[in-house]
matplotlib code that plots the C-alpha trace (Angstrom):
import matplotlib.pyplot as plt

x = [-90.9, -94.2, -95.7, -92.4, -93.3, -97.2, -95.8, -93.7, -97.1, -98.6, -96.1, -95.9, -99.3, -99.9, -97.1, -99.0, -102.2, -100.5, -98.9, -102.2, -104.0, -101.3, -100.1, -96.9, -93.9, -92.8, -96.0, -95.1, -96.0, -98.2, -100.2, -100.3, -101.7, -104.1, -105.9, -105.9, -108.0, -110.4, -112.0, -111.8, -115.2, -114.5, -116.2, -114.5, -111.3, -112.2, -113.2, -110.0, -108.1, -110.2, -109.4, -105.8, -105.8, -107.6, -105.7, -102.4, -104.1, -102.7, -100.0, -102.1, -104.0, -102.5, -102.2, -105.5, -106.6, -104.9, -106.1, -109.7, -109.1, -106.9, -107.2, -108.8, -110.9, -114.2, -115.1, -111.5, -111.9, -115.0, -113.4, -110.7, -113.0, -115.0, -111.7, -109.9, -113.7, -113.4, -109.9, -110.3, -113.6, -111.5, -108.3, -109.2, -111.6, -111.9, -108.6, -109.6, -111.9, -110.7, -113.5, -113.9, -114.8, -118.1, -119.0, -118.5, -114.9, -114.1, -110.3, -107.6, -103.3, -100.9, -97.4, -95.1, -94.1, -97.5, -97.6, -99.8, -103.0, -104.3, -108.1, -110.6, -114.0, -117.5, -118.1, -121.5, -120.1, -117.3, -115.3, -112.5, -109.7, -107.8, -107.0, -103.5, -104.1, -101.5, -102.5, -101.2, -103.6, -106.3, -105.7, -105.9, -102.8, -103.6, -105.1, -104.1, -106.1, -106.2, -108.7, -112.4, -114.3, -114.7, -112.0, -112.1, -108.6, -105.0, -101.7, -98.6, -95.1, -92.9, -90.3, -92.8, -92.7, -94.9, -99.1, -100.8, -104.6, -106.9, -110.5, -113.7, -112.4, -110.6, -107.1, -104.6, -101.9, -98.4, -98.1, -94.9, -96.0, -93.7, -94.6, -98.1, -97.4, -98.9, -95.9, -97.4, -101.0, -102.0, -105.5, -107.6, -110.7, -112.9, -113.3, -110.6, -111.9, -108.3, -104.6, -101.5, -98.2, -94.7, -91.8, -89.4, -93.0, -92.0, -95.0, -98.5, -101.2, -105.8, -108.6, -112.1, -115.5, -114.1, -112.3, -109.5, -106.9, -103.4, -99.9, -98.6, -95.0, -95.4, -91.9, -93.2, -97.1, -97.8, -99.6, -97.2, -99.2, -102.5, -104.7, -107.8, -108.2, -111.5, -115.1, -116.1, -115.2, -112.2, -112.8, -109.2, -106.0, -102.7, -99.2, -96.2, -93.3, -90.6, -92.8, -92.6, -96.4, -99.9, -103.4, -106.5, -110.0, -113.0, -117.1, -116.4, -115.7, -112.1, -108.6, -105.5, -101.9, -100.4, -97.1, -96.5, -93.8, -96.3, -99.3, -99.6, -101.6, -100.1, -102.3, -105.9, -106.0, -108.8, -112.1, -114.0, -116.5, -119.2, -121.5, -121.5, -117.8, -114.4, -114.3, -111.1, -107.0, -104.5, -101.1, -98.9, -95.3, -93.8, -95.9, -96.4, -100.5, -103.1, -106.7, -109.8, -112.9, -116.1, -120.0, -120.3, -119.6, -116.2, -112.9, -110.5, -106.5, -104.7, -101.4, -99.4, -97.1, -100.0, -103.3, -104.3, -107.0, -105.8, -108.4, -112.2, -112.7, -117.0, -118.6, -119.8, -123.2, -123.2, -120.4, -116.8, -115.8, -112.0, -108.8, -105.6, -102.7, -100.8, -96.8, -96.2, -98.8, -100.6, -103.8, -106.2, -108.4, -111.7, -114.5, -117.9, -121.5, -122.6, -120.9, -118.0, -114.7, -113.3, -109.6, -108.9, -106.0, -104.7, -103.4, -106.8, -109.2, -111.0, -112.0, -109.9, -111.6, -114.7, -114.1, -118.0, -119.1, -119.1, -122.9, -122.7, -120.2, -116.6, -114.8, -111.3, -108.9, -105.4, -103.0, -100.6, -96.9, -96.6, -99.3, -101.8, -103.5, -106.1, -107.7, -111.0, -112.8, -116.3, -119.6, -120.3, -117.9, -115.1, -112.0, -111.5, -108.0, -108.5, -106.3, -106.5, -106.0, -102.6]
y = [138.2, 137.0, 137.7, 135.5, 132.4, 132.7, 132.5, 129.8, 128.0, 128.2, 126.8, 123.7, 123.4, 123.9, 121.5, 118.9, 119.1, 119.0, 115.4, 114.2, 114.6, 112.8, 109.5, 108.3, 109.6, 106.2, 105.3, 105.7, 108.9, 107.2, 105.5, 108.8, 110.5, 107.9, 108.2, 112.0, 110.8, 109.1, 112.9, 114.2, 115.8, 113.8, 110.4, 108.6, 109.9, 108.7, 105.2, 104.7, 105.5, 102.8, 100.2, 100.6, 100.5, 97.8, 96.2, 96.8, 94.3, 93.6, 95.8, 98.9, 98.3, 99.2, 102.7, 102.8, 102.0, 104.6, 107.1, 105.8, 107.4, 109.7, 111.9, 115.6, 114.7, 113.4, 112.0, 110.3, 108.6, 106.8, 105.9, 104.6, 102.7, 101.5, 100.1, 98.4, 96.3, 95.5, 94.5, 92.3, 90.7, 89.6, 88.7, 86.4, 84.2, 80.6, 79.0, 76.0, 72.8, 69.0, 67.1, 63.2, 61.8, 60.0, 60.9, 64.3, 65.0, 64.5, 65.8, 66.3, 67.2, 69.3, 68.4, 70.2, 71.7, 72.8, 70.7, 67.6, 67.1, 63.7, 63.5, 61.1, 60.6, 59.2, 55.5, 54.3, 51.2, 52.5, 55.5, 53.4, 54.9, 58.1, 60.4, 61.9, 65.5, 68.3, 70.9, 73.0, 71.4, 70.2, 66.5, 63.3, 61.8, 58.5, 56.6, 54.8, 51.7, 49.6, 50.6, 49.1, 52.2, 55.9, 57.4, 60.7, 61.5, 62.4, 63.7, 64.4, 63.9, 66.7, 65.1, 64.8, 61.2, 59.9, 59.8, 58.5, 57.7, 56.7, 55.3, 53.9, 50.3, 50.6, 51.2, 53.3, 52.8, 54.8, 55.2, 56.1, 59.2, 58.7, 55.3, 55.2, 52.0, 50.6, 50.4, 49.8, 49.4, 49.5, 49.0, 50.1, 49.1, 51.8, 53.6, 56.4, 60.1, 61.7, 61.1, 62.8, 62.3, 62.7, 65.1, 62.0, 60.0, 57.3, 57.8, 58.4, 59.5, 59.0, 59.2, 57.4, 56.7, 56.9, 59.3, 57.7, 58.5, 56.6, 56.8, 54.5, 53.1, 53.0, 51.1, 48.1, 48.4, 48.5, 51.0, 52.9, 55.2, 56.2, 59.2, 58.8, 62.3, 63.1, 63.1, 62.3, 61.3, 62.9, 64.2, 65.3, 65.6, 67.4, 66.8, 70.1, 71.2, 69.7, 66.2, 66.3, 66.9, 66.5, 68.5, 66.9, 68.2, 66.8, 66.7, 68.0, 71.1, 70.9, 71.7, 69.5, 69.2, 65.6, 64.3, 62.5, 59.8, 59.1, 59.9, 61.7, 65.1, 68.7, 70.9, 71.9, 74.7, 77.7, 78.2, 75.8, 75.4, 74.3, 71.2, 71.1, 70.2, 71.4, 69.7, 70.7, 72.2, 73.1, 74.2, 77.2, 76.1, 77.8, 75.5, 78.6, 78.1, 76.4, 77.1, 75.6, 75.6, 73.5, 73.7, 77.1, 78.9, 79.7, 79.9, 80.2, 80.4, 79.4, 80.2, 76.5, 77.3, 78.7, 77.3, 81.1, 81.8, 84.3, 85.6, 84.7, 84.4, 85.8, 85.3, 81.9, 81.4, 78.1, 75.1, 75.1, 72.2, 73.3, 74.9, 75.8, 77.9, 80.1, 78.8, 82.8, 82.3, 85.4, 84.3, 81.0, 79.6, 78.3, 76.5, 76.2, 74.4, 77.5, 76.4, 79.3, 79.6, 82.8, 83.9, 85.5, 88.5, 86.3, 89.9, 91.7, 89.3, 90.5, 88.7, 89.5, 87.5, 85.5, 82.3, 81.8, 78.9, 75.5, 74.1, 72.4, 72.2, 73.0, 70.2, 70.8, 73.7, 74.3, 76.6, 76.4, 76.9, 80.3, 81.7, 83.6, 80.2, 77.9, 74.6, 74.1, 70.7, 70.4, 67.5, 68.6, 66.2, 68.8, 70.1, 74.3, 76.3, 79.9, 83.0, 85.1, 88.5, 90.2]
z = [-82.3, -81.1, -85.1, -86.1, -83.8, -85.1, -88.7, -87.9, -86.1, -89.2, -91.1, -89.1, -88.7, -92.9, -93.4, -91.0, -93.0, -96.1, -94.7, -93.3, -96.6, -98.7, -99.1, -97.0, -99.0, -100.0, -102.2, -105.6, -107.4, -110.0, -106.8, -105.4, -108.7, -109.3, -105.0, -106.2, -109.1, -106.6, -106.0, -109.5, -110.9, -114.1, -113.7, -116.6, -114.8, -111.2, -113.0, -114.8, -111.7, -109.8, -112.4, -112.2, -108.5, -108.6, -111.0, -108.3, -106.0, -102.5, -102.6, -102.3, -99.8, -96.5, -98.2, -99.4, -96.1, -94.3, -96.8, -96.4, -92.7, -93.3, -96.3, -96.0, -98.7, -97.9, -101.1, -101.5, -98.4, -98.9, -102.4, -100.9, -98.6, -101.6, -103.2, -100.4, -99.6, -103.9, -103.6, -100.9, -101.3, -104.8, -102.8, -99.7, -100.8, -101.6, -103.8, -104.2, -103.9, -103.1, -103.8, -104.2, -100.6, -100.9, -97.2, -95.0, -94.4, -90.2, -89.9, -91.9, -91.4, -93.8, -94.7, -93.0, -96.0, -97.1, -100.4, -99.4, -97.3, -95.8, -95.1, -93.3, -93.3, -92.3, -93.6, -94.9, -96.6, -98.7, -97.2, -95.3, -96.8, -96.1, -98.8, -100.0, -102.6, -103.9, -102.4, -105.6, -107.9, -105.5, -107.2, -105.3, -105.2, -103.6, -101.2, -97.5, -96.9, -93.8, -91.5, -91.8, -90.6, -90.2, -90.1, -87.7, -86.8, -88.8, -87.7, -90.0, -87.8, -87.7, -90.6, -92.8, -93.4, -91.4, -91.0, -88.3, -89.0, -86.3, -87.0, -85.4, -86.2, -82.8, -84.9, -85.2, -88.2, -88.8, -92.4, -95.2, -95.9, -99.1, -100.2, -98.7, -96.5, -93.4, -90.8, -87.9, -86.4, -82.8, -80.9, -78.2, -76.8, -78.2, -81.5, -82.0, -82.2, -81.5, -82.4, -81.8, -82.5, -80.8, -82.5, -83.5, -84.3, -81.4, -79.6, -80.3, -78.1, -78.5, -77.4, -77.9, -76.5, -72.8, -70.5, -70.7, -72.9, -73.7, -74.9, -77.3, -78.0, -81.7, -82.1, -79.8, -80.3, -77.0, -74.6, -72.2, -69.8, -69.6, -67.9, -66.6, -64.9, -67.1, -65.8, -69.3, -72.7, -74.2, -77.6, -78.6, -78.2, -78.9, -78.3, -77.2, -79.6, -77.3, -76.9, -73.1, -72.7, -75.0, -74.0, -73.7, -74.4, -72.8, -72.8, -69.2, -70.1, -69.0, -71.3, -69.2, -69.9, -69.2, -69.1, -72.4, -70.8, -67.3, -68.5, -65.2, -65.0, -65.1, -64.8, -65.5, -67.2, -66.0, -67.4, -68.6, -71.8, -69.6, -69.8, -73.5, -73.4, -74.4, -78.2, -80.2, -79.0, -80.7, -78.9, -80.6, -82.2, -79.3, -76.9, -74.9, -75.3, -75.7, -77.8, -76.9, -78.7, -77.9, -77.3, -75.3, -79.1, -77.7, -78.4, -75.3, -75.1, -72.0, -71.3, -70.9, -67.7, -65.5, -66.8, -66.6, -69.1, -71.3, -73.8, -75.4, -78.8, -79.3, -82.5, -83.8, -83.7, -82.4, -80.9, -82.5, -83.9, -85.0, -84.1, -85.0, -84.4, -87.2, -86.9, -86.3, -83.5, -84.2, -85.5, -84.7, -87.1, -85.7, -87.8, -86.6, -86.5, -87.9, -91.3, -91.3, -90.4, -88.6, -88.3, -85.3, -84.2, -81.0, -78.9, -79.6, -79.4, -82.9, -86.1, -89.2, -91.6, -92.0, -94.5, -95.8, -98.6, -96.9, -96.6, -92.8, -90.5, -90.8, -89.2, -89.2, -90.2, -90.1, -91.6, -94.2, -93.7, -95.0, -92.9, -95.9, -96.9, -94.9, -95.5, -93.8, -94.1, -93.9, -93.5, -97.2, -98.5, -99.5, -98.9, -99.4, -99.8, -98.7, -99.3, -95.4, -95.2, -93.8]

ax = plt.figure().add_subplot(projection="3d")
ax.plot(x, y, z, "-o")
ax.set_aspect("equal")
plt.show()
Protein backbone atom coordinates (compact mmCIF):
# COMPACT_ATOMS: atom_id res chain seq x y z
CA UNK A 1 0.00 0.00 0.00
CA UNK A 2 2.48 2.54 1.20
CA UNK A 3 4.88 1.59 -2.28
CA UNK A 4 1.31 2.23 -4.18
CA UNK A 5 0.73 5.82 -2.67
CA UNK A 6 4.75 6.71 -3.38
CA UNK A 7 4.09 5.57 -7.02
CA UNK A 8 1.24 7.54 -7.25
CA UNK A 9 3.40 10.73 -5.54
CA UNK A 10 5.53 10.46 -8.27
CA UNK A 11 3.16 10.44 -10.77
CA UNK A 12 1.67 13.62 -9.69
CA UNK A 13 4.59 15.17 -9.04
CA UNK A 14 6.14 14.02 -12.76
CA UNK A 15 2.98 15.20 -14.30
CA UNK A 16 3.46 18.72 -12.38
CA UNK A 17 6.89 19.23 -13.86
CA UNK A 18 5.85 18.07 -17.07
CA UNK A 19 3.03 21.12 -16.90
CA UNK A 20 5.44 23.68 -15.39
CA UNK A 21 7.93 23.21 -18.22
CA UNK A 22 5.28 23.54 -21.11
CA UNK A 23 3.25 26.04 -22.47
CA UNK A 24 -0.57 26.44 -21.17
CA UNK A 25 -2.52 23.85 -23.10
CA UNK A 26 -4.39 26.34 -25.07
CA UNK A 27 -1.22 27.88 -27.02
CA UNK A 28 -1.26 26.41 -30.28
CA UNK A 29 0.91 23.40 -31.07
CA UNK A 30 2.94 25.27 -33.73
CA UNK A 31 3.67 28.15 -30.94
CA UNK A 32 4.50 25.46 -28.64
CA UNK A 33 7.03 23.67 -31.16
CA UNK A 34 8.55 26.73 -32.11
CA UNK A 35 9.48 28.00 -27.70
CA UNK A 36 10.88 24.24 -27.93
CA UNK A 37 13.07 25.50 -30.69
CA UNK A 38 14.26 28.37 -28.50
CA UNK A 39 16.79 25.55 -26.70
CA UNK A 40 17.75 23.57 -29.76
CA UNK A 41 21.63 23.03 -30.26
CA UNK A 42 21.03 23.98 -33.98
CA UNK A 43 21.49 27.70 -34.21
CA UNK A 44 19.99 28.19 -37.67
CA UNK A 45 17.04 26.23 -36.03
CA UNK A 46 16.72 28.40 -32.79
CA UNK A 47 16.97 31.64 -35.29
CA UNK A 48 14.25 30.61 -37.57
CA UNK A 49 12.02 29.83 -34.63
CA UNK A 50 12.84 33.41 -33.25
CA UNK A 51 11.76 34.99 -36.53
CA UNK A 52 8.53 33.48 -36.69
CA UNK A 53 7.78 34.26 -33.15
CA UNK A 54 8.63 37.43 -33.66
CA UNK A 55 6.79 37.68 -36.62
CA UNK A 56 3.40 36.56 -34.28
CA UNK A 57 3.78 39.96 -32.54
CA UNK A 58 1.59 40.75 -29.59
CA UNK A 59 -0.32 37.81 -29.46
CA UNK A 60 2.55 35.77 -28.07
CA UNK A 61 3.65 37.51 -25.57
CA UNK A 62 1.80 36.82 -22.43
CA UNK A 63 2.92 33.20 -23.14
CA UNK A 64 6.32 34.00 -23.86
CA UNK A 65 6.42 35.78 -20.72
CA UNK A 66 5.22 33.14 -18.60
CA UNK A 67 7.68 30.76 -20.14
CA UNK A 68 10.52 33.31 -19.64
CA UNK A 69 9.70 32.38 -15.75
CA UNK A 70 8.48 29.35 -16.02
CA UNK A 71 10.05 26.87 -18.33
CA UNK A 72 12.55 24.00 -16.86
CA UNK A 73 14.80 25.04 -19.44
CA UNK A 74 17.30 27.51 -18.57
CA UNK A 75 18.33 28.51 -21.89
CA UNK A 76 14.55 28.71 -23.12
CA UNK A 77 13.77 31.08 -20.55
CA UNK A 78 16.26 33.69 -21.13
CA UNK A 79 15.24 33.17 -24.96
CA UNK A 80 11.98 33.74 -24.17
CA UNK A 81 13.13 36.79 -22.19
CA UNK A 82 15.19 37.99 -25.14
CA UNK A 83 12.03 37.79 -27.44
CA UNK A 84 9.30 39.27 -25.38
CA UNK A 85 11.98 42.68 -24.73
CA UNK A 86 12.34 42.47 -29.08
CA UNK A 87 8.70 42.20 -29.52
CA UNK A 88 7.87 44.94 -27.48
CA UNK A 89 10.58 47.47 -27.86
CA UNK A 90 8.99 47.00 -31.74
CA UNK A 91 5.32 47.13 -30.48
CA UNK A 92 4.88 50.18 -27.94
CA UNK A 93 6.64 52.79 -29.26
CA UNK A 94 5.97 56.05 -31.01
CA UNK A 95 2.87 55.93 -33.87
CA UNK A 96 2.91 58.96 -34.96
CA UNK A 97 4.05 62.72 -35.27
CA UNK A 98 1.59 65.98 -35.64
CA UNK A 99 3.80 68.54 -36.42
CA UNK A 100 3.05 72.13 -37.77
CA UNK A 101 2.71 74.50 -34.58
CA UNK A 102 5.34 77.24 -34.94
CA UNK A 103 5.68 77.38 -31.05
CA UNK A 104 5.79 74.56 -28.11
CA UNK A 105 2.56 72.80 -27.80
CA UNK A 106 0.77 73.88 -24.01
CA UNK A 107 -2.38 71.46 -23.89
CA UNK A 108 -4.34 69.67 -25.95
CA UNK A 109 -8.19 67.44 -25.79
CA UNK A 110 -9.27 64.28 -27.78
CA UNK A 111 -12.66 63.65 -29.40
CA UNK A 112 -14.61 61.60 -27.54
CA UNK A 113 -14.49 59.22 -30.12
CA UNK A 114 -10.69 59.22 -30.47
CA UNK A 115 -10.62 60.40 -34.22
CA UNK A 116 -9.67 64.24 -33.75
CA UNK A 117 -7.32 66.22 -31.46
CA UNK A 118 -7.40 70.11 -30.78
CA UNK A 119 -4.15 71.78 -29.68
CA UNK A 120 -2.88 75.18 -28.29
CA UNK A 121 0.20 76.83 -28.03
CA UNK A 122 2.82 79.54 -27.02
CA UNK A 123 2.46 82.81 -29.08
CA UNK A 124 5.53 84.80 -30.26
CA UNK A 125 3.63 86.85 -32.87
CA UNK A 126 1.84 84.24 -34.94
CA UNK A 127 0.65 81.16 -32.91
CA UNK A 128 -3.02 82.44 -31.95
CA UNK A 129 -4.91 79.86 -33.36
CA UNK A 130 -5.83 76.39 -32.13
CA UNK A 131 -5.32 73.38 -34.21
CA UNK A 132 -7.90 70.59 -35.35
CA UNK A 133 -5.65 67.02 -36.87
CA UNK A 134 -7.01 63.28 -37.74
CA UNK A 135 -5.55 61.50 -35.42
CA UNK A 136 -5.51 58.51 -38.12
CA UNK A 137 -3.32 60.35 -40.45
CA UNK A 138 -1.57 62.86 -38.14
CA UNK A 139 -2.97 65.61 -40.83
CA UNK A 140 -4.11 69.09 -39.74
CA UNK A 141 -7.50 69.39 -40.48
CA UNK A 142 -8.12 73.05 -39.71
CA UNK A 143 -7.70 75.82 -37.71
CA UNK A 144 -9.93 77.81 -34.76
CA UNK A 145 -9.15 81.49 -34.76
CA UNK A 146 -10.37 84.13 -32.31
CA UNK A 147 -8.12 84.50 -29.57
CA UNK A 148 -5.15 87.09 -29.82
CA UNK A 149 -2.64 85.20 -27.62
CA UNK A 150 -1.23 82.01 -26.23
CA UNK A 151 -3.35 79.68 -26.05
CA UNK A 152 -2.68 77.17 -22.89
CA UNK A 153 -5.94 75.45 -22.22
CA UNK A 154 -8.57 72.99 -24.30
CA UNK A 155 -11.49 70.89 -23.39
CA UNK A 156 -13.69 68.68 -25.73
CA UNK A 157 -17.53 68.42 -24.23
CA UNK A 158 -18.77 65.06 -23.65
CA UNK A 159 -21.08 65.09 -27.12
CA UNK A 160 -18.35 65.78 -29.03
CA UNK A 161 -19.46 68.89 -30.58
CA UNK A 162 -18.22 71.30 -28.69
CA UNK A 163 -14.44 72.86 -27.86
CA UNK A 164 -13.83 75.23 -25.40
CA UNK A 165 -10.38 77.14 -25.84
CA UNK A 166 -9.07 79.37 -23.24
CA UNK A 167 -6.04 81.76 -23.77
CA UNK A 168 -3.75 84.44 -22.28
CA UNK A 169 -5.91 87.20 -24.08
CA UNK A 170 -8.17 87.02 -20.96
CA UNK A 171 -10.86 84.78 -23.33
CA UNK A 172 -12.42 81.92 -23.30
CA UNK A 173 -14.50 80.78 -26.68
CA UNK A 174 -17.00 77.64 -27.17
CA UNK A 175 -16.47 76.45 -30.48
CA UNK A 176 -18.55 73.95 -33.34
CA UNK A 177 -16.49 71.38 -33.09
CA UNK A 178 -18.10 70.38 -36.55
CA UNK A 179 -18.08 73.55 -38.39
CA UNK A 180 -15.15 75.19 -36.50
CA UNK A 181 -17.22 78.29 -35.40
CA UNK A 182 -16.93 80.80 -32.56
CA UNK A 183 -20.27 80.40 -30.54
CA UNK A 184 -19.70 82.09 -27.72
CA UNK A 185 -16.72 84.02 -25.93
CA UNK A 186 -16.51 84.97 -22.34
CA UNK A 187 -13.79 87.04 -20.22
CA UNK A 188 -12.09 87.28 -17.06
CA UNK A 189 -9.73 89.64 -15.64
CA UNK A 190 -6.61 87.54 -15.99
CA UNK A 191 -5.00 85.38 -18.67
CA UNK A 192 -6.53 81.80 -18.72
CA UNK A 193 -4.17 78.88 -17.78
CA UNK A 194 -7.19 76.24 -17.09
CA UNK A 195 -10.62 75.38 -18.61
CA UNK A 196 -13.19 72.87 -18.00
CA UNK A 197 -16.23 72.04 -19.21
CA UNK A 198 -19.70 70.85 -17.92
CA UNK A 199 -21.29 67.24 -19.22
CA UNK A 200 -24.26 69.06 -21.28
CA UNK A 201 -21.39 72.00 -22.12
CA UNK A 202 -23.76 74.69 -20.18
CA UNK A 203 -21.14 75.70 -17.93
CA UNK A 204 -17.55 76.17 -18.05
CA UNK A 205 -15.16 76.51 -15.31
CA UNK A 206 -10.92 78.49 -15.29
CA UNK A 207 -8.57 79.51 -13.80
CA UNK A 208 -5.73 82.19 -14.36
CA UNK A 209 -3.08 84.32 -12.72
CA UNK A 210 -5.00 84.44 -9.37
CA UNK A 211 -6.48 82.13 -6.71
CA UNK A 212 -9.52 82.51 -7.70
CA UNK A 213 -11.27 80.43 -9.90
CA UNK A 214 -14.96 80.86 -11.60
CA UNK A 215 -17.87 79.21 -13.18
CA UNK A 216 -19.29 80.37 -16.24
CA UNK A 217 -22.92 80.24 -17.70
CA UNK A 218 -21.77 79.76 -21.23
CA UNK A 219 -25.56 80.19 -22.49
CA UNK A 220 -25.71 83.91 -20.90
CA UNK A 221 -21.94 84.84 -20.84
CA UNK A 222 -21.91 85.67 -17.59
CA UNK A 223 -19.91 84.47 -14.44
CA UNK A 224 -22.13 82.39 -11.88
CA UNK A 225 -19.99 81.50 -8.78
CA UNK A 226 -16.69 81.81 -7.90
CA UNK A 227 -14.03 80.09 -5.24
CA UNK A 228 -11.55 81.80 -3.63
CA UNK A 229 -10.54 79.09 -1.12
CA UNK A 230 -6.74 79.07 -2.56
CA UNK A 231 -3.68 80.57 -0.95
CA UNK A 232 -2.26 80.95 -4.29
CA UNK A 233 -2.72 80.76 -7.98
CA UNK A 234 -4.76 78.01 -9.31
CA UNK A 235 -3.01 76.31 -12.13
CA UNK A 236 -5.91 73.84 -13.25
CA UNK A 237 -8.86 72.59 -13.26
CA UNK A 238 -11.18 69.65 -13.87
CA UNK A 239 -14.77 69.09 -13.85
CA UNK A 240 -16.82 65.31 -12.30
CA UNK A 241 -18.67 62.77 -14.65
CA UNK A 242 -22.08 63.71 -13.16
CA UNK A 243 -21.25 67.78 -13.48
CA UNK A 244 -22.15 68.39 -9.85
CA UNK A 245 -18.49 69.26 -8.83
CA UNK A 246 -14.85 70.30 -10.64
CA UNK A 247 -11.21 69.89 -8.75
CA UNK A 248 -8.89 72.48 -8.56
CA UNK A 249 -5.08 72.41 -8.41
CA UNK A 250 -3.03 75.00 -6.89
CA UNK A 251 0.69 76.53 -6.41
CA UNK A 252 -0.24 75.79 -2.65
CA UNK A 253 0.18 72.53 -2.85
CA UNK A 254 -3.45 71.69 -2.24
CA UNK A 255 -5.99 69.28 -4.74
CA UNK A 256 -9.94 70.68 -3.69
CA UNK A 257 -13.21 69.57 -4.83
CA UNK A 258 -15.87 72.46 -5.32
CA UNK A 259 -19.34 72.62 -5.92
CA UNK A 260 -19.81 73.33 -9.72
CA UNK A 261 -23.51 75.26 -9.16
CA UNK A 262 -22.03 77.44 -5.71
CA UNK A 263 -18.82 77.51 -6.26
CA UNK A 264 -18.63 76.59 -2.59
CA UNK A 265 -15.81 74.27 -1.31
CA UNK A 266 -16.04 70.40 -0.62
CA UNK A 267 -13.38 69.23 0.48
CA UNK A 268 -9.56 69.36 0.53
CA UNK A 269 -8.31 66.51 -0.29
CA UNK A 270 -5.08 65.00 1.96
CA UNK A 271 -1.58 65.38 1.18
CA UNK A 272 -0.28 67.95 -0.40
CA UNK A 273 2.64 68.54 -3.27
CA UNK A 274 4.36 70.96 -1.11
CA UNK A 275 5.53 74.51 -1.78
CA UNK A 276 6.31 73.85 -5.39
CA UNK A 277 2.54 73.36 -5.99
CA UNK A 278 -0.08 70.93 -7.01
CA UNK A 279 0.14 71.67 -11.15
CA UNK A 280 -2.15 69.22 -13.23
CA UNK A 281 -5.75 66.69 -12.14
CA UNK A 282 -7.47 64.67 -13.88
CA UNK A 283 -10.66 62.91 -12.26
CA UNK A 284 -11.48 59.01 -13.35
CA UNK A 285 -14.84 58.48 -15.67
CA UNK A 286 -16.26 57.01 -12.56
CA UNK A 287 -15.55 60.30 -10.62
CA UNK A 288 -14.48 58.03 -7.80
CA UNK A 289 -10.75 59.81 -7.82
CA UNK A 290 -8.71 62.21 -8.41
CA UNK A 291 -4.83 62.39 -9.74
CA UNK A 292 -2.52 64.99 -8.90
CA UNK A 293 0.76 65.70 -10.23
CA UNK A 294 2.89 68.86 -9.60
CA UNK A 295 6.49 70.16 -8.48
CA UNK A 296 7.40 67.53 -5.68
CA UNK A 297 8.04 64.84 -8.93
CA UNK A 298 4.87 63.23 -7.82
CA UNK A 299 1.94 61.77 -8.80
CA UNK A 300 -0.78 61.34 -6.07
CA UNK A 301 -4.54 59.80 -6.36
CA UNK A 302 -7.06 60.75 -3.83
CA UNK A 303 -10.10 59.01 -3.35
CA UNK A 304 -13.12 61.83 -4.16
CA UNK A 305 -15.72 60.94 -1.24
CA UNK A 306 -12.98 61.14 1.67
CA UNK A 307 -10.10 63.27 0.38
CA UNK A 308 -8.06 60.17 1.75
CA UNK A 309 -4.85 59.98 -0.17
CA UNK A 310 -4.74 56.78 -1.78
CA UNK A 311 -1.39 55.97 -3.49
CA UNK A 312 2.13 57.77 -4.79
CA UNK A 313 3.22 57.48 -8.09
CA UNK A 314 7.74 57.66 -7.60
CA UNK A 315 9.71 57.97 -10.62
CA UNK A 316 10.11 61.23 -12.66
CA UNK A 317 13.11 62.87 -12.27
CA UNK A 318 11.85 66.18 -11.90
CA UNK A 319 8.01 68.30 -11.55
CA UNK A 320 4.98 66.71 -13.54
CA UNK A 321 3.43 68.76 -15.71
CA UNK A 322 0.51 66.19 -16.93
CA UNK A 323 -2.20 63.80 -16.10
CA UNK A 324 -4.76 61.74 -17.11
CA UNK A 325 -6.91 58.93 -16.37
CA UNK A 326 -7.45 55.69 -18.74
CA UNK A 327 -11.63 55.52 -19.29
CA UNK A 328 -11.16 51.82 -17.68
CA UNK A 329 -9.43 53.72 -14.80
CA UNK A 330 -6.62 51.34 -14.45
CA UNK A 331 -3.74 53.16 -15.59
CA UNK A 332 -2.64 57.17 -15.36
CA UNK A 333 -0.52 58.80 -17.76
CA UNK A 334 1.84 61.39 -16.36
CA UNK A 335 4.35 63.55 -18.56
CA UNK A 336 7.19 65.28 -17.04
CA UNK A 337 9.97 68.11 -16.98
CA UNK A 338 12.25 65.39 -17.35
CA UNK A 339 11.00 65.11 -21.07
CA UNK A 340 9.13 61.44 -20.66
CA UNK A 341 5.97 60.27 -20.17
CA UNK A 342 5.31 57.18 -17.80
CA UNK A 343 2.13 55.01 -17.71
CA UNK A 344 1.38 53.87 -14.44
CA UNK A 345 -0.65 50.33 -12.99
CA UNK A 346 -3.17 52.63 -10.66
CA UNK A 347 -3.75 49.26 -7.84
CA UNK A 348 0.11 48.69 -7.69
CA UNK A 349 1.57 51.73 -7.81
CA UNK A 350 4.32 50.48 -10.57
CA UNK A 351 5.38 51.85 -14.05
CA UNK A 352 4.33 49.74 -16.98
CA UNK A 353 5.72 51.64 -19.61
CA UNK A 354 8.10 54.54 -20.17
CA UNK A 355 7.11 56.72 -23.41
CA UNK A 356 10.80 58.26 -24.32
CA UNK A 357 11.58 60.67 -27.66
CA UNK A 358 10.15 64.11 -26.96
CA UNK A 359 13.22 66.84 -26.55
CA UNK A 360 11.76 69.09 -23.33
CA UNK A 361 8.91 68.91 -21.51
CA UNK A 362 5.80 66.86 -22.03
CA UNK A 363 3.04 69.11 -21.49
CA UNK A 364 -0.05 67.35 -21.71
CA UNK A 365 -1.24 63.69 -22.21
CA UNK A 366 -4.35 61.92 -22.41
CA UNK A 367 -5.59 58.71 -23.52
CA UNK A 368 -7.35 57.48 -26.37
CA UNK A 369 -10.75 55.86 -26.24
CA UNK A 370 -9.75 52.41 -26.62
CA UNK A 371 -7.21 52.51 -23.97
CA UNK A 372 -3.63 51.01 -25.99
CA UNK A 373 -2.90 54.48 -27.65
CA UNK A 374 -1.64 57.91 -25.99
CA UNK A 375 -0.99 61.34 -27.20
CA UNK A 376 1.62 63.27 -25.30
CA UNK A 377 2.29 67.00 -26.27
CA UNK A 378 5.40 68.54 -25.71
CA UNK A 379 7.55 72.35 -25.65
CA UNK A 380 9.25 70.86 -28.92
CA UNK A 381 6.53 71.97 -31.08
CA UNK A 382 4.92 68.34 -31.63
CA UNK A 383 2.31 66.21 -31.09
CA UNK A 384 3.27 62.14 -30.54
CA UNK A 385 0.71 59.02 -30.83
CA UNK A 386 2.00 56.12 -28.85
CA UNK A 387 0.98 52.35 -28.79
CA UNK A 388 1.08 51.31 -24.55
CA UNK A 389 1.55 48.14 -23.52
CA UNK A 390 -1.35 45.71 -22.15
Amino acid sequence: MRSLSVSLALICLCAFALFAAAPPAKVPAEWRKLIDQLGDEDESVRAAAQKKLEAIGEDVLPILRRVAKSHDDVDVRLRAAVLVAAVEKKLYVEVRRFTGHAEGIMAFAVSPDGTRIVSGSWDKGSETAARVWDVRTGKELSQLKGHTSTIGSVAWSRDGKHVLTGSWDRSLILWDAGTGKPLKTVRGPHGVQGVALSPDATKAVSCAGENVVRVWDLKAGKQVATNSDSNAHVRHVAATPDGKHFVSSSFDGHVRLIDLESGNLVRTMDGTHGHLGAWFVAVSSDGKRVASSGGDKLVRLHDVATGKELRKFEGHAAGVHAIAFSRDGRRLLSGSYDGTARLWDVASGKEVQRLEGHTTIVTCAAFLPDDRHAVTSSYDKTLRLWRLRP
